[in-house]
VOBA-1610 file (N, C-alpha, C; in pm, whole numbers, padded with zeros to 5 digits, always signed):
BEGIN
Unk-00767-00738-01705Unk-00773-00715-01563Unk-00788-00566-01531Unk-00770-00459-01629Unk-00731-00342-01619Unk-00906-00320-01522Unk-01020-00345-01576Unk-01178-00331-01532Unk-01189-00438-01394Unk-01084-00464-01359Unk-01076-00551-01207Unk-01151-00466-01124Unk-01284-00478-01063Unk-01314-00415-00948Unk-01241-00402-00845Unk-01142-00496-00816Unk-01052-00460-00700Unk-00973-00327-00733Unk-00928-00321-00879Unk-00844-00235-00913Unk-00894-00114-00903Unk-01000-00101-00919Unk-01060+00016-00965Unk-01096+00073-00788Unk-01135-00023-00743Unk-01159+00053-00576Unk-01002+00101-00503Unk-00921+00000-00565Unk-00739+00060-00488Unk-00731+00200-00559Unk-00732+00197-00718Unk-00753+00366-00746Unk-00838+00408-00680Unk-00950+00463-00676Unk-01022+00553-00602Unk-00973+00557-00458Unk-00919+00460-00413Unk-00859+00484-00257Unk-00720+00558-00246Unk-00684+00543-00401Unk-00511+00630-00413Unk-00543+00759-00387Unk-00618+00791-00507Unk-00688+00943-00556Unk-00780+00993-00433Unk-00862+00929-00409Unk-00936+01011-00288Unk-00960+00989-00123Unk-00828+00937-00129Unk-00779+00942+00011Unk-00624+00947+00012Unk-00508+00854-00053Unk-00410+00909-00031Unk-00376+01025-00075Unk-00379+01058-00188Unk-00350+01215-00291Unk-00436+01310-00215Unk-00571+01286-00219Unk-00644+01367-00141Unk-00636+01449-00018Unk-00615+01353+00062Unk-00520+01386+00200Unk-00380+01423+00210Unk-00322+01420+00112Unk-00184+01393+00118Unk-00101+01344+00189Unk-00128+01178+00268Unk-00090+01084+00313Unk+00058+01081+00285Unk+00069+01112+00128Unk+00195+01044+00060Unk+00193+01174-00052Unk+00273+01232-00003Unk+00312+01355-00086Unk+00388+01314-00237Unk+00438+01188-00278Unk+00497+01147-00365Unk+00384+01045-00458Unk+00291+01059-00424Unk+00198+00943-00498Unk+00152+01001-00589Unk+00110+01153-00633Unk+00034+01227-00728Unk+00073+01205-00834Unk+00258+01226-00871Unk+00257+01223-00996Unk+00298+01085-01086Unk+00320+00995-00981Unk+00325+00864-01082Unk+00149+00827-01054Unk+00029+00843-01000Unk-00049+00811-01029Unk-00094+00905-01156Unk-00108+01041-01142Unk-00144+01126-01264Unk-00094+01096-01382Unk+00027+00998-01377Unk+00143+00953-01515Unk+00117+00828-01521Unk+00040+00744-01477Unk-00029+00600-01516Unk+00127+00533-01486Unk+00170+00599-01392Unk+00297+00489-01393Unk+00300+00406-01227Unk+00187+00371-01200Unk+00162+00262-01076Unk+00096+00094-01175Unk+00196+00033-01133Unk+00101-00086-01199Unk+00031-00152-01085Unk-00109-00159-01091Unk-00191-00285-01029Unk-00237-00373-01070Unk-00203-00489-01024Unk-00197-00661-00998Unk-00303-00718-00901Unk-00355-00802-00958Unk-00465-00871-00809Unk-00417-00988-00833Unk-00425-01055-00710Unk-00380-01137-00690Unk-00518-01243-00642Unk-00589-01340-00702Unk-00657-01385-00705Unk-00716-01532-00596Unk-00606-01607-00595Unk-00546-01695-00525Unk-00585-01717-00410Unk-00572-01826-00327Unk-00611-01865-00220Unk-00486-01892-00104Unk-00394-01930-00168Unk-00241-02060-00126Unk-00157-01894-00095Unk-00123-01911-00017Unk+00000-01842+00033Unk+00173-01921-00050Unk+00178-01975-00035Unk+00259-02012-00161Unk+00237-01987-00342Unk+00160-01998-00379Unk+00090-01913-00484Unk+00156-01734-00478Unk+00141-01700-00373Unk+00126-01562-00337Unk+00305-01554-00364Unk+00343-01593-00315Unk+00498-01578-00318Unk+00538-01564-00432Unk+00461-01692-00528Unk+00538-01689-00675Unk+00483-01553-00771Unk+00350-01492-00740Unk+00338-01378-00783Unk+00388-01240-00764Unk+00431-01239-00643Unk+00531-01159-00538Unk+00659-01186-00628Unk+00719-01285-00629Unk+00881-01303-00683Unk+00831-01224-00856Unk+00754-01276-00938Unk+00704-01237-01015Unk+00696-01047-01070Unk+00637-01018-00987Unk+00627-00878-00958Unk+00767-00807-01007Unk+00834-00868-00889Unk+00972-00810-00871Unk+01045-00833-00977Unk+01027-00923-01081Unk+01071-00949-01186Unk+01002-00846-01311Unk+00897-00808-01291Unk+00836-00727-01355Unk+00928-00584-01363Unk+00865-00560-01229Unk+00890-00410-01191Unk+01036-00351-01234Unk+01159-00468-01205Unk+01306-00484-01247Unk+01319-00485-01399Unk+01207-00498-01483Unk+01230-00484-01652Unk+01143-00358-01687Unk+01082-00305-01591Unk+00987-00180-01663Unk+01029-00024-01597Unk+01135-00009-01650Unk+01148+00118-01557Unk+01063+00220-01618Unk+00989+00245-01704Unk+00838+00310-01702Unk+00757+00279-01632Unk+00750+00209-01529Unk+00667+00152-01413Unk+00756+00196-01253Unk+00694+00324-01217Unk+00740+00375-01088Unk+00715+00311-00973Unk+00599+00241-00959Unk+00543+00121-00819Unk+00485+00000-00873Unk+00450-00087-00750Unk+00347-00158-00821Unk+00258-00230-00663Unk+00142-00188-00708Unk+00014-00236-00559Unk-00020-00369-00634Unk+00009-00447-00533Unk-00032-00619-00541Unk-00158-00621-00419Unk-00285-00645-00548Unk-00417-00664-00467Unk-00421-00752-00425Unk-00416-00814-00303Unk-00465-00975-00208Unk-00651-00979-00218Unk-00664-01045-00301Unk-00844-00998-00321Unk-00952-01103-00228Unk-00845-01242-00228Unk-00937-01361-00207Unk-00815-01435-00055Unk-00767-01331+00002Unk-00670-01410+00086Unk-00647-01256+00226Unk-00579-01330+00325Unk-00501-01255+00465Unk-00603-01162+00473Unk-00709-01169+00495Unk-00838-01086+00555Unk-00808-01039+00685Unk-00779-01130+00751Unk-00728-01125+00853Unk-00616-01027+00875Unk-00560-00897+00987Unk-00457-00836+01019Unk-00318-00925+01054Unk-00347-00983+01155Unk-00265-01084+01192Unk-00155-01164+01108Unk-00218-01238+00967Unk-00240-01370+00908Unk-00096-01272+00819Unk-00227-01167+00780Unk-00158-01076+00677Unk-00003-00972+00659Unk-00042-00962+00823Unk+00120-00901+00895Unk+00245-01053+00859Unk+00210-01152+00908Unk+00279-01268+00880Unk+00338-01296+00776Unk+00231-01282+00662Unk+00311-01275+00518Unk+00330-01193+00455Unk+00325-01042+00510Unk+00411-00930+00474Unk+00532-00976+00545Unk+00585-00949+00644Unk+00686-01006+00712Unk+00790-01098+00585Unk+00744-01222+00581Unk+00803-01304+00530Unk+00821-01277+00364Unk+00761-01224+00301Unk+00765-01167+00159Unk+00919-01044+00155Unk+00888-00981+00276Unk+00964-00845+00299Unk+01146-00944+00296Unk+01132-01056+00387Unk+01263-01120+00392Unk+01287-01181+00269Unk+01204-01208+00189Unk+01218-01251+00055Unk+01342-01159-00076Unk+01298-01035+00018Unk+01381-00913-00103Unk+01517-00997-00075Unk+01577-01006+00026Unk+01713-01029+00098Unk+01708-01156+00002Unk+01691-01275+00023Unk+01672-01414+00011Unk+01696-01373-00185Unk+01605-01316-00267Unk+01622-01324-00411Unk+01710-01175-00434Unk+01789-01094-00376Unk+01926-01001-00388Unk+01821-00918-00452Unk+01676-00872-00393Unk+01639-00754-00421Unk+01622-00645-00343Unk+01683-00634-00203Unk+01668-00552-00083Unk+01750-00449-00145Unk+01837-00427-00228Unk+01869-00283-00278Unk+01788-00226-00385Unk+01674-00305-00457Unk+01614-00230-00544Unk+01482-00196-00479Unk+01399-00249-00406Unk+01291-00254-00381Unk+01271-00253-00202Unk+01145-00177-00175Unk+01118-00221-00008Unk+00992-00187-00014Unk+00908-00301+00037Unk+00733-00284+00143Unk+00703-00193+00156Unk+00562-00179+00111Unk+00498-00088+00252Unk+00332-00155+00242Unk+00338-00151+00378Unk+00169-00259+00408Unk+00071-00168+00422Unk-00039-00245+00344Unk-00175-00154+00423Unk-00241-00231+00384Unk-00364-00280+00490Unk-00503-00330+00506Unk-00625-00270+00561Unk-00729-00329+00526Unk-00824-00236+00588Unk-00853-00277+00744Unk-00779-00361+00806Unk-00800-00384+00973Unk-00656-00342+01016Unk-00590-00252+00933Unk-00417-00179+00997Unk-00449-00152+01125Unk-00328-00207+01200Unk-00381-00198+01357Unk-00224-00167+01432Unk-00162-00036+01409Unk-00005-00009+01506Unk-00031-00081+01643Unk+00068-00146+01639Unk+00138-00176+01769Unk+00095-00067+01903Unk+00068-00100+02003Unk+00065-00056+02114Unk-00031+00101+02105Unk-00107+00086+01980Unk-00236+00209+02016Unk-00391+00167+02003Unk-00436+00247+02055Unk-00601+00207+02125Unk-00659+00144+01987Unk-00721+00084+01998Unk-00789+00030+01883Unk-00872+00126+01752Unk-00992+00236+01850Unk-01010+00296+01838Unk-00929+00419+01762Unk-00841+00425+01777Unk-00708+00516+01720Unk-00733+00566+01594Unk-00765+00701+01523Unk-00778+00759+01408Unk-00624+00712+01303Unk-00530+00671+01416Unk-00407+00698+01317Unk-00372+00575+01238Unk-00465+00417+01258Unk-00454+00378+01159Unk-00482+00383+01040Unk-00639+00489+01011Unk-00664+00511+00897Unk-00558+00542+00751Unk-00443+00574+00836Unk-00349+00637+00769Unk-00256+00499+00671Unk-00326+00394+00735Unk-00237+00258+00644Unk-00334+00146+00627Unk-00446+00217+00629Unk-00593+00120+00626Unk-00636+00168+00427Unk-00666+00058+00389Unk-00695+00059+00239Unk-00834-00093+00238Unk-00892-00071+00107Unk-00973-00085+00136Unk-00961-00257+00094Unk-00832-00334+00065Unk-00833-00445+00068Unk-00668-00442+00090Unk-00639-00630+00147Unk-00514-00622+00166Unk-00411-00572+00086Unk-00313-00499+00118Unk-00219-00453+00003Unk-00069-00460+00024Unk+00028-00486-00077Unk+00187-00504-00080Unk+00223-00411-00174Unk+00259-00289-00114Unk+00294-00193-00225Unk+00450-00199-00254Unk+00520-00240-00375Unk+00629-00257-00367Unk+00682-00133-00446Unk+00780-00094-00381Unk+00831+00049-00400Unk+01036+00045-00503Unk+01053+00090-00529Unk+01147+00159-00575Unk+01237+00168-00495Unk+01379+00118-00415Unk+01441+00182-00311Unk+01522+00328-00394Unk+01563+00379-00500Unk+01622+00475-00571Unk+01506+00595-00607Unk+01373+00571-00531Unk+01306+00666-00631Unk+01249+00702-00456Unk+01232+00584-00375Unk+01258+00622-00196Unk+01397+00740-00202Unk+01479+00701-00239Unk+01605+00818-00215Unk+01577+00914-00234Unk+01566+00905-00393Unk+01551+01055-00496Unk+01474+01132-00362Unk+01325+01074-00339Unk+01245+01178-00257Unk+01255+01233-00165Unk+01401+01183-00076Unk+01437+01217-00011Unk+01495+01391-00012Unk+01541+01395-00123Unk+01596+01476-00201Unk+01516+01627-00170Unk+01402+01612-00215Unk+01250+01698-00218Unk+01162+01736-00076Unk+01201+01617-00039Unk+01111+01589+00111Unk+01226+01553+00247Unk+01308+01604+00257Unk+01460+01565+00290Unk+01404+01541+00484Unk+01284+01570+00538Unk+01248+01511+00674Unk+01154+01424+00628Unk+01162+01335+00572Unk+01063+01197+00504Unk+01039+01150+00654Unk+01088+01141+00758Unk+01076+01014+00848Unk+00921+01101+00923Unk+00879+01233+00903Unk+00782+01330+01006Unk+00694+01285+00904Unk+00652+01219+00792Unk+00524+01227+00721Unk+00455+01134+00811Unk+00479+01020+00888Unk+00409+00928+00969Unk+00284+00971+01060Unk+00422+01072+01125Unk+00338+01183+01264Unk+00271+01265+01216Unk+00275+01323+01060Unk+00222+01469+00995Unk+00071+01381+00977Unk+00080+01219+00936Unk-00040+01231+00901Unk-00133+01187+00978Unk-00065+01086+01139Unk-00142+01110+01232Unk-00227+01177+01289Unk-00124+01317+01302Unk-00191+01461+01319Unk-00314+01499+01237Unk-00275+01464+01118Unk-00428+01469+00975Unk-00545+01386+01058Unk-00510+01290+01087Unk-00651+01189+01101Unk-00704+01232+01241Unk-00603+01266+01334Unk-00620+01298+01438Unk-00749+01432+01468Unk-00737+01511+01346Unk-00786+01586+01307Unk-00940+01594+01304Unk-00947+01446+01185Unk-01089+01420+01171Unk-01151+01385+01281Unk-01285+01398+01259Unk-01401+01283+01356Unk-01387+01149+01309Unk-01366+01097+01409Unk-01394+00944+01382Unk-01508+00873+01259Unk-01609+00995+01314Unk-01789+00937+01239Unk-01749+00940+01094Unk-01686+01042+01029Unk-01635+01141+00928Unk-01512+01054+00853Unk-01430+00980+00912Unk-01328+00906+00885Unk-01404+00802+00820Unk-01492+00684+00871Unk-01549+00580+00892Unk-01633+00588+00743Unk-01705+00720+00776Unk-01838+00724+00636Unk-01727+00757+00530Unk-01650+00819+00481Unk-01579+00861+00389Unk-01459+00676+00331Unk-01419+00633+00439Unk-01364+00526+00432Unk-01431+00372+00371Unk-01545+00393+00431Unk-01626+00263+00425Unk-01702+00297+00234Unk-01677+00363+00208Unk-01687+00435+00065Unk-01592+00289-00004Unk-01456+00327+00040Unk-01373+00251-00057Unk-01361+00102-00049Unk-01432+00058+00113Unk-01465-00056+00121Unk-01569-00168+00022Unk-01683-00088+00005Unk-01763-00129-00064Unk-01750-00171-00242Unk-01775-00247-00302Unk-01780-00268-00423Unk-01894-00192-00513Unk-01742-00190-00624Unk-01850-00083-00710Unk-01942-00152-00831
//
């Protein structure tokens, strides 16, 4: 799976847009250290999805040489909506299997759409990737960074401000890059 085209477009979207931009000031060095694992998730069944999800978490909980792990949705929740739904319900899952102290979400799709801003809005680019994604994180390595980055909660607005920055035209052509298959 390692030659997964999905995989290979979520890297290039790590490296030359999150790292790049510095979206996520903490992503450089477990990507530079091969310590992100990516997973695609192939599947159709939203139940399917769960058991690879519980899966994961079972993973990630035996490899502590494994700092994250991006679960590709390749063939499923295209849709923003569909996809918010079963992030949601995956996220209550940590609670439900006693993993809400090791692990927590973070969503991004390529139709990321915040609550209550113009559609149009540069600042979703900032959680737009170029297929659905469940990045499951570390809650102890969330702390640690705290540590380093001790106003973590301003990277949201810092990178608004980034996109805010760009041209729209400029966002779109550079973006629609990672959309496409390689």
């Amino acid at each position: 799976m390692a030659n997964d085209p999905s995989i290979s477009r979520v890297k290039d979207w790590v490296k030359d847009w999150v790292i790049a931009l510095d979206l996520c000031p903490f992503a450089s060095k477990p990507f530079q250290q091969d310590k992100i694992r990516y997973t695609v998730f192939k599947g159709t069944e939203v139940f399917d999805l769960m058991d690879q999800f519980i899966e994961e978490l079972k993973i990630l909980s035996n490899q502590s040489d494994t700092d994250t792990t991006i679960l590709i949705l390749d063939q499923i929740l295209e849709g923003f909506d569909d996809y918010l739904d079963v992030y949601y319900f995956l996220e209550s899952k940590l609670d439900d299997f006693d993993y809400e102290d090791d692990f927590q979400l973070a969503s991004f799709h390529p139709e990321y759409c915040f609550e209550g801003e113009d559609e149009s809005s540069n600042s979703h680019y900032t959680n737009r990737s170029p297929l659905p994604l469940i990045h499951i994180l570390r809650v102890e390595q969330v702390e640690a960074a705290r540590t380093f980055y001790p106003d973590i909660e301003s990277i949201p607005d810092r990178n608004i401000e980034k996109m805010d920055q760009m041209r729209p035209e400029v966002i779109k052509i550079k973006f629609d890059e990672f959309k496409e298959e390689n």
